[in-house]
N, C-alpha and C positions, 0 to 999 in steps of 0.2 A: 268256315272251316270245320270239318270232322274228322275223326280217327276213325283207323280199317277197325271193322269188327274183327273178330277171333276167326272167323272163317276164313274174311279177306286176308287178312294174315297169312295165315296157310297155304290158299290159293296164289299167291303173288307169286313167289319164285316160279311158279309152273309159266303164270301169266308172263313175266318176264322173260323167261326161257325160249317162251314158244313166242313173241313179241317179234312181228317185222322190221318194228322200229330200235333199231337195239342203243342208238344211241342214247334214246330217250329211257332205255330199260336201265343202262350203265348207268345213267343220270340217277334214277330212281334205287339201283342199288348201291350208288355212291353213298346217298345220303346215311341211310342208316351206318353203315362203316363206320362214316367219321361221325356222326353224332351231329352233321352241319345240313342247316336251313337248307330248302332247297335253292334258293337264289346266291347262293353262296356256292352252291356246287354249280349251276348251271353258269356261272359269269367269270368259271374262275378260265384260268390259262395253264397249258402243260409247263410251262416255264415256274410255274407256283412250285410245281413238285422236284423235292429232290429224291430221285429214287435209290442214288449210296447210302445217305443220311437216313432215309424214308422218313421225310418230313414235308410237310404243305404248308406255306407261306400265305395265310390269308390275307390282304390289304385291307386297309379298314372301310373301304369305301365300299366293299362288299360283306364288310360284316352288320350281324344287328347289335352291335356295340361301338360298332366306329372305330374299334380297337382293332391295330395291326395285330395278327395275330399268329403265332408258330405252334403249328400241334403233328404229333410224332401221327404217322401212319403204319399202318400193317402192311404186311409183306403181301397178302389178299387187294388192299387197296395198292398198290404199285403195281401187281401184276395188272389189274384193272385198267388205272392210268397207261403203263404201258403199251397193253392190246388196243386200246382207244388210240393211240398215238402212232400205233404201228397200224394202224387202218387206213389209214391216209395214206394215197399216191404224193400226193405232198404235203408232205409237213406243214403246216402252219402254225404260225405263231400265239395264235389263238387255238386253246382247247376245246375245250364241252360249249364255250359260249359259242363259237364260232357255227359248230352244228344246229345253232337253234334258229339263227338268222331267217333260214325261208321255212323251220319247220317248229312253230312256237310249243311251247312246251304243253299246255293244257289240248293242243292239236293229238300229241302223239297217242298211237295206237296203246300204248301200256294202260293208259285212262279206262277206258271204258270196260277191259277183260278185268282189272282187277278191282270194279266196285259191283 
């Protein structure tokens, strides 16, 4: 594992922006938001989110503490979660995990523009 340099830093939102794969960009913009691992965002489910409340329900099964977990969200991450949710012709019950199924995460195009 390594962290973006100061450069890459910089360049991401662009990379992200301009990104074909956009679920995998949302994925990659989730993280920082909330401050959560990215296997935490990639496995979670829109059902986690309460977007009245703006609150995301983590299960401990997907945290790296094992610990169920409730942390407040921003009004930036709800719009997120939303537009990911309202992208679907149908809803599913599964969120971000669901999108990864035929298109694995280290696959997507955001990878390789921003390092």
């Amino acid at each position: 594992m390594r962290f973006l340099s100061f450069n890459e830093i910089n360049r991401l939102p662009k990379a992200l922006e301009n990104s074909k794969d956009k679920r995998g960009a949302d994925v990659i913009r989730l993280c920082p938001l909330t401050g959560s691992h990215l296997c935490e965002v990639r496995f979670t489910h829109f059902a986690q989110f309460n977007l009245e409340l703006l609150t995301w329900f983590k299960p401990a099964t997907y945290t790296k503490q094992k610990r169920s977990h409730r942390l407040p969200i921003s009004p930036e991450v709800a719009d997120l979660v939303a537009r990911r949710h309202l992208s679907y012709q149908n809803p599913a019950p599964g969120g971000f995990r669901e999108t990864f199924q035929t298109n694995p995460f280290m696959k997507c195009d955001v990878i390789g523009k921003a390092s």
